[in-house]
N, C-alpha and C positions, 0 to 999 in steps of 0.2 A: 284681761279687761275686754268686755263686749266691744263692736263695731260701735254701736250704738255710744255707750259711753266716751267713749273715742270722739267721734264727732261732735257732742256735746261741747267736748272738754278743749276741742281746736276751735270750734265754733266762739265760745265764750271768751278761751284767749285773742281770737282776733277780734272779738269786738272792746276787751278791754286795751287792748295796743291802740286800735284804733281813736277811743277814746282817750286816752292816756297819751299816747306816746304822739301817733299823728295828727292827732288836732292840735299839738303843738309844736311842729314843724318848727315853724319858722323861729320863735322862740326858742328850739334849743340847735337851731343853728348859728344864732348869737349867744346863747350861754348854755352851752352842752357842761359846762364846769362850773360849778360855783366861783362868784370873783371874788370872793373873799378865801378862797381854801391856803392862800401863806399864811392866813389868820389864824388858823385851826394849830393847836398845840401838839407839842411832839415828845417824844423823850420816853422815857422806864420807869414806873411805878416804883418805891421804896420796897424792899421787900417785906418790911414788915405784917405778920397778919393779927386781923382781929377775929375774937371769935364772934359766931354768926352766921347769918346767911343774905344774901343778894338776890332779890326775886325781880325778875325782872317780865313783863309785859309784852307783846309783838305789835305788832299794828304795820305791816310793812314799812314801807319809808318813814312812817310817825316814828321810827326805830332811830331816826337821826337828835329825837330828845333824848333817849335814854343815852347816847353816844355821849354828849356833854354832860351829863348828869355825871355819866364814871368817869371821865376825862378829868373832869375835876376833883371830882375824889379821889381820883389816882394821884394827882398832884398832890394832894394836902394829905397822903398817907391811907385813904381808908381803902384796903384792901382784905374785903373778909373773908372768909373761911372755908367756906361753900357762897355755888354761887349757882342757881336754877333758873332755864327761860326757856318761854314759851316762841316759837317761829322768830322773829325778827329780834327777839329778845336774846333769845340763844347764840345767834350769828356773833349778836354785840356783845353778849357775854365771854365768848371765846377770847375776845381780845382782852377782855377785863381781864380774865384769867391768865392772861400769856403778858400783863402786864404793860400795853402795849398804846400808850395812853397816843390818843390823834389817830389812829390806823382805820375804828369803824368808820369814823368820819368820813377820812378820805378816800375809801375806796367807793361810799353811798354819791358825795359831792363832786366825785374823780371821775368814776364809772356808769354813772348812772344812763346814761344815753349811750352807752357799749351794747349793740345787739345783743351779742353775747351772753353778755351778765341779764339783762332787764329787754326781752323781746324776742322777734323772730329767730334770731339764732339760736337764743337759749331753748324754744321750743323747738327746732331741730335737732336739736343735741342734745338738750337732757328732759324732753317730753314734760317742760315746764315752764311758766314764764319767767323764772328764777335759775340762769345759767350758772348751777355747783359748779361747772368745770371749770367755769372761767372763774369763778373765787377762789377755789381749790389750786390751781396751779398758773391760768395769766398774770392775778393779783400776786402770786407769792413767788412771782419769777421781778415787779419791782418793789411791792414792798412785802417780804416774805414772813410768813408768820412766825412767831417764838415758840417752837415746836417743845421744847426743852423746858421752857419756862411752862407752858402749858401744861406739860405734862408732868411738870413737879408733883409729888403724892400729897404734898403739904398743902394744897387749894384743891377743891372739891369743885368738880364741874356735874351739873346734870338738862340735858335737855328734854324737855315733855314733849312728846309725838302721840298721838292718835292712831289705836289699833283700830284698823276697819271692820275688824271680824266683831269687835265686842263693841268696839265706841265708846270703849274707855280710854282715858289717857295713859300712859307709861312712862316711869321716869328713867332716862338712861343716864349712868352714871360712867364718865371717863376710864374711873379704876376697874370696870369689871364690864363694860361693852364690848360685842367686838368689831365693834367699829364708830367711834362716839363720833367721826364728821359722817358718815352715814346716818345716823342718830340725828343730829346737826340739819343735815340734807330732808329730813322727813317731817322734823319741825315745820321744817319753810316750803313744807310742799302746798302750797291754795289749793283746798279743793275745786272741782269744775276746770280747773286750767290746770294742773299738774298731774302727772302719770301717778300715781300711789308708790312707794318708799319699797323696796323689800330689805328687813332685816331678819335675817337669821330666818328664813322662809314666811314670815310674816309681813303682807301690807298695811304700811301704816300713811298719814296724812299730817296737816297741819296740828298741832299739839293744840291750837287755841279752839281746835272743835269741840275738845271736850272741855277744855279749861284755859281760860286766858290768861287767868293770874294765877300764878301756882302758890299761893301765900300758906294753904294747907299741906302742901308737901314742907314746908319749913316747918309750920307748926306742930304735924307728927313727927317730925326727926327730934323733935325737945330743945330745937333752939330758942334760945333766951333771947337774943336780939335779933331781930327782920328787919330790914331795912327793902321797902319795896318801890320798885319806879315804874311808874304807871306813863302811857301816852295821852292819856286824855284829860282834862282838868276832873276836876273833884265833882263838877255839878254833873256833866255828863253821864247819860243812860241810853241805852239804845234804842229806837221806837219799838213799839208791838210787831213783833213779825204780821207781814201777811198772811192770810191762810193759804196762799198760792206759794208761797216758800216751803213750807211743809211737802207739797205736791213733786215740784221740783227735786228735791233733794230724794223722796220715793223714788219717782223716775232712774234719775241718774244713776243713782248706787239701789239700783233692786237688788242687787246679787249682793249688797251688803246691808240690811236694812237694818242691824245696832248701830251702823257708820250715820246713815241718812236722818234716825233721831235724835241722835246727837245733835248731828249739825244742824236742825230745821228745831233745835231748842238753846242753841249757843248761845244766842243774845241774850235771854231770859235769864239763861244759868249767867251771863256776864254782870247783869245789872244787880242780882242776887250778889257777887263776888264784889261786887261794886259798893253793895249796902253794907256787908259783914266787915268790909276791908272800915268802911267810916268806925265802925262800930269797935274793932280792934284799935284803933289809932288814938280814941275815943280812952279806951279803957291802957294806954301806954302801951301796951303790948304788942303794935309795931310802929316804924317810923315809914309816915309813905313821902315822897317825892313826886309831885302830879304835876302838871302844866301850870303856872301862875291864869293863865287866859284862856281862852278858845283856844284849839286846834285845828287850823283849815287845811293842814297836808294831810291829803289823802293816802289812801292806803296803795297805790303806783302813783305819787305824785310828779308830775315830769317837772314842776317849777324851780329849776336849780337854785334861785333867791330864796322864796318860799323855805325850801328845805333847809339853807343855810343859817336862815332867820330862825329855826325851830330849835338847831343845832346850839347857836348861843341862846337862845331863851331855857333850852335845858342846861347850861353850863352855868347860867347866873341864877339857876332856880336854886340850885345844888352851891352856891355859893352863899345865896341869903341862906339857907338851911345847915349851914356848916357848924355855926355854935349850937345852935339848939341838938342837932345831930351830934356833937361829941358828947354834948349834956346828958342824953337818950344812951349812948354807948359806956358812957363812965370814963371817956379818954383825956 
């Protein structure tokens, strides 16, 4: 990676910390933890599986609705067959798959003001504002992940990451990666503030630059039932890009430039993904999950309430939805 890019990409992470994390000091000096995380449920998914697939969304911290959304369908039995996510969606799907109902929660509600995981340490360590090391092995030294259950052949995991060379997305799939939390790791890389992923000699980025909802990987594999969990409500679209976001994103990644229009067209393809998704749900052919309301947690949100408050507004979404959702599945 060029000097140039280099600097860009510290530059930008220290002004999103700054916004994000220091302007709210003194706030998460009284609530670095959400006060309600004894509230957040706990326990082992039923093993049973449906056929299917789980598509799930990113949105960074907006990832604490989708957390509630499976938390509760872990509880009531819906654990489907495969399961695919985009950056933030991926992290929380991992735990879907390892059965592991309460853990995304609380490592988001728990961790979230740990340097480490979300800020300057993370960007000393893993050249990102998103510290893998510290999910990877501080999170799983107290609450450890279900490596075994994860890795059952009978649940289907795949994470979407962004080739930079082409500016396509790529799915990686558990059974045949080699390396699916690397895969994992490249989903949730932001561009401008994250070093680029290398797998298998190739860099790759955030999975939601080329595609935020992966609802057409479910539909070419011939799944009959989709079930997709969106962060954002149902009216929501992105504005018009700037033409100076186009510029931007040339700049930075010149030495990638499939990478940079992708990215400097992501919104546009979103709100497209956004139109087709009404239009599938529309015609029965999938069931989405979206926010009942607005969504005001940002994508590094530091407001530990905030986030908690998103966290049950996704568990009681996923709870009105529950008959009509076994209705949709035939269960």
């Amino acid at each position: 990676m060029s000097s140039g890019m280099e600097k860009v990409r510290e530059s930008t992470a220290s002004k999103i910390i700054s916004a994000g994390i220091d302007a709210s000091k003194e706030k998460a000096k009284e609530l670095k933890i959400y006060s309600g995380i004894d509230n957040v449920p706990s326990g082992t998914a039923p093993d049973d599986i449906i056929d299917g697939c789980m598509v799930l969304e990113g949105g960074g911290f907006r990832g604490v609705y989708t957390a509630g959304v499976l938390d509760y369908l872990m509880q009531n039995g819906i654990n489907m067959r495969s399961t695919v996510g985009v950056s933030a969606g991926a992290m929380t799907g991992v735990n879907y798959v390892a059965g592991q109902i309460g853990r995304s929660a609380r490592v988001n509600l728990r961790y979230r003001h740990e340097s480490d995981y979300i800020g300057i340490g993370a960007i000393r360590k893993n050249d990102g504002i998103v510290g893998f090391d510290f999910v990877y092995n501080e999170i799983d030294k107290t609450e450890p992940l279900d490596k075994e259950r994860f890795n059952d052949p009978s649940r289907q995991f795949v994470a979407v990451a962004t080739n930079c060379l082409t500016g396509k997305e790529e799915y990686f799939d558990k059974a045949d990666c080699s390396d699916i939390y690397q895969a994992v790791r490249a989903s949730a890389s932001l561009p401008f503030v994250s070093k680029m992923v290398d797998i298998d000699g190739k860099p790759y980025l955030d999975g939601g630059c080329a595609c935020k909802i992966p609802y057409k990987w479910a539909l070419e594999q011939g799944f009959e039932k989709i079930i997709v969990v969106k962060t954002r409500d149902d009216s929501y679209r992105k504005p018009t890009p700037k033409p100076q976001v186009s510029t931007v994103c040339d700049m930075t990644y010149r030495n990638y430039p499939e990478f940079a229009r992708s990215l400097a067209s992501s919104d546009e393809n979103y709100n497209r993904e956004c139109d087709e998704l009404e239009e599938l749900r529309q015609q029965g052919r999938v069931f989405v999950i979206s926010p009942s309301q607005p969504v005001t947690v940002g994508r590094m949100e530091s407001d530990m309430e905030k986030m908690g408050e998103l966290y049950f507004l996704g568990y009681e979404d996923a709870k009105q939805s529950l008959e009509a959702l076994k209705e949709y599945l035939a269960i």
